[in-house]
C-alpha positions in Angstrom: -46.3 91.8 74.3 -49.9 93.0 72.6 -50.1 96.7 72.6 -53.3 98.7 70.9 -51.9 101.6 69.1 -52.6 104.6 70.5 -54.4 106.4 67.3 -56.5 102.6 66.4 -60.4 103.3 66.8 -61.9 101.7 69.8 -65.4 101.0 69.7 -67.1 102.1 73.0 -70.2 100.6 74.1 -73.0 103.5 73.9 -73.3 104.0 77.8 -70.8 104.3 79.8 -71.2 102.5 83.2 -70.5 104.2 86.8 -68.4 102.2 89.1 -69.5 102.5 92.4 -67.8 103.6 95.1 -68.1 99.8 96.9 -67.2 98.1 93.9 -63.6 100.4 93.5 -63.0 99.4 97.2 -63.8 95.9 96.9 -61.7 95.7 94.1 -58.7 97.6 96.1 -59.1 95.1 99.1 -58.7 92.2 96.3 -55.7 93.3 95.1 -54.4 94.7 98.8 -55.0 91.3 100.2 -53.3 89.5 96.8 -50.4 91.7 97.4 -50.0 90.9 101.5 -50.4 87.6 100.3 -47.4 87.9 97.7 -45.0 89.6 100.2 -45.7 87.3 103.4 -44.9 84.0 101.0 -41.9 85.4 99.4 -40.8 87.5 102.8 -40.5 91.2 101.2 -41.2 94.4 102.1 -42.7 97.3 100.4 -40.2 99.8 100.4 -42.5 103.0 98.9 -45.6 102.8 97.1 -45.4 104.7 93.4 -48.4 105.7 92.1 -48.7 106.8 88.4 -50.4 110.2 88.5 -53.6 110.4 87.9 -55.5 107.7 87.9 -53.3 105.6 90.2 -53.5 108.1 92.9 -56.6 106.9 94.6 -56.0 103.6 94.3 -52.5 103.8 95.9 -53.9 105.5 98.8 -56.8 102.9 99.4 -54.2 100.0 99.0 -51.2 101.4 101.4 -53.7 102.1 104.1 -54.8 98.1 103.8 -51.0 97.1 103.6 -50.2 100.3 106.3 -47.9 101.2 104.3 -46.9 104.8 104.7 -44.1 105.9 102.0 -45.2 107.6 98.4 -42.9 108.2 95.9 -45.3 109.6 92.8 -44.5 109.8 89.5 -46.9 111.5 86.8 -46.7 110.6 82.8 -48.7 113.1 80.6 -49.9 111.4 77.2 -50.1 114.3 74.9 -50.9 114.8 70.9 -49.6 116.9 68.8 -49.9 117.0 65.1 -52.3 114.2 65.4 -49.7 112.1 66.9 -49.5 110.7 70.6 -46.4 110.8 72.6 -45.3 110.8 76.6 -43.6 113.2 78.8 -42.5 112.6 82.0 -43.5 115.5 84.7 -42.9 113.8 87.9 -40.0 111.3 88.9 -39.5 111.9 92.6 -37.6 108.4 92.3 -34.6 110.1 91.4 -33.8 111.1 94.9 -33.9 107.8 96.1 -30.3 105.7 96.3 -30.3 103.9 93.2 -27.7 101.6 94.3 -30.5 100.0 96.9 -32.7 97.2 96.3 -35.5 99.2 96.9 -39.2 96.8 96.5 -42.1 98.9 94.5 -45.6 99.3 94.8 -46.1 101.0 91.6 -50.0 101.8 91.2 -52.2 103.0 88.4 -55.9 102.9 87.4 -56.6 101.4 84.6 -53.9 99.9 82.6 -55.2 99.4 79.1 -53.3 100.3 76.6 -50.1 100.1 78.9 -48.6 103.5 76.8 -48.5 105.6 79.9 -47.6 102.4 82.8 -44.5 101.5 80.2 -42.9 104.7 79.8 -43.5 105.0 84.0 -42.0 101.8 84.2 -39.1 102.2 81.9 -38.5 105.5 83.4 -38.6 103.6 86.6 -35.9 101.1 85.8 -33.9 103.5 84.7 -33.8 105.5 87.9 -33.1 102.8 90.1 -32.2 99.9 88.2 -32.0 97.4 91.0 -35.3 97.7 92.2 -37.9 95.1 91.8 -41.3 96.3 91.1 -44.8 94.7 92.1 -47.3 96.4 89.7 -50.9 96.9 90.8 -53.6 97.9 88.5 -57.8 98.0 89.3 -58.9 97.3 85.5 -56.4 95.8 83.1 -57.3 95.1 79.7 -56.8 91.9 79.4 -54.5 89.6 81.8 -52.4 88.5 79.2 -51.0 92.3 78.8 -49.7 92.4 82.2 -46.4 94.9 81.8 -43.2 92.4 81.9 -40.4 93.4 83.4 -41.6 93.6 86.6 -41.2 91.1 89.5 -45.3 90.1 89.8 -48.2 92.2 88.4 -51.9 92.0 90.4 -55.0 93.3 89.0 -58.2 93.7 90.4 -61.3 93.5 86.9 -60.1 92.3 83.8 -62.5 94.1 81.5 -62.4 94.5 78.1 -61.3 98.0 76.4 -64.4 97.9 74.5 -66.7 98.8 77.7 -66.0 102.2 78.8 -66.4 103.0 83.0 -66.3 105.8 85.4 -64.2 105.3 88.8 -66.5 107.1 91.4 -64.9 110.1 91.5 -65.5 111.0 87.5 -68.3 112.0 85.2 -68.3 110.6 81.5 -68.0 114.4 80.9 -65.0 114.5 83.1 -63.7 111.7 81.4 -63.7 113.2 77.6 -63.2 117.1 78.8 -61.1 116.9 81.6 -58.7 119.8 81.9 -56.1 117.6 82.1 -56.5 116.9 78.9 -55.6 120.0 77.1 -52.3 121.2 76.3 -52.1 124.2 77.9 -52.6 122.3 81.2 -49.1 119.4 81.0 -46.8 122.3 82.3 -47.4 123.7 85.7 
């Protein structure tokens, strides 16, 4: 599997683009109606929906309530750096009160998967939960279709866009994006 290290340079393009707010949705209906598709030809059934806190929060939403599926079970990875070194914690497993002896079909959602750090550590955190689950993986941007996560049972995307060009979901500023609370230290723990 192709990784980008998390401390390698990326070259941005200058401007970063808005997505709007049709785009996102059409792009969620995409990947709602790939993953219907999916489930109806190999006869499963969406047990929860896990969407990787943050940026797979929105999109989980929008795709349950085209699948009407109506069960969450979030869980958040924080990528932090210290000492000039990046690293993930996990802050939110609420799988861990599911029976892990089930096996229980995923939904797990995030954002943008691009340098898949934080969507591997969810997913291995995942497996190690509840090891007998299979796991659809949804993503509305991934960098590149050849870096789909493996491991899991199919992976649907909506844009395959490369890391180089730099986007704002609708709900986000390019300010936002760069100085995002979230984003400092003192925030991970609350």
């Amino acid at each position: 599997m192709k990784y980008t290290k998390s401390n390698e340079k990326i070259n941005y393009e200058a401007e970063i683009r808005d997505m709007s707010h049709d785009e996102f949705k059409n792009y969620c209906l995409k990947v709602s109606k790939e993953i219907d598709d999916y489930c109806k030809n190999n006869n499963i059934r969406i047990d929860y929906v896990v969407p990787i806190l943050r940026s797979g929060a929105v999109p989980a939403v929008y795709i349950a309530n085209e699948l009407n599926l109506i069960k969450f079970a979030p869980i958040q990875v924080k990528k932090i750096k210290q000492n000039g070194i990046y690293d993930h914690i996990i802050l939110l497993n609420s799988l861990k009160d599911l029976d892990k002896n089930k096996e229980l079909i995923l939904l797990v959602v995030e954002g943008t998967f691009s340098s898949g750090d934080t969507a591997n550590t969810a997913l291995d955190e995942i497996k190690k939960t509840l090891p007998k689950a299979k796991i659809l993986f949804s993503t509305i941007c991934i960098r590149g279709e050849e870096n789909m996560p493996k491991g899991i049972e199919k992976g649907f995307y909506g844009v395959d866009l490369p890391r180089e060009k730099l986007f704002t979901y609708p709900w986000e500023t390019a300010d936002m994006k760069e100085n995002h609370p979230d984003q400092k230290i003192e925030n991970i723990f609350y």
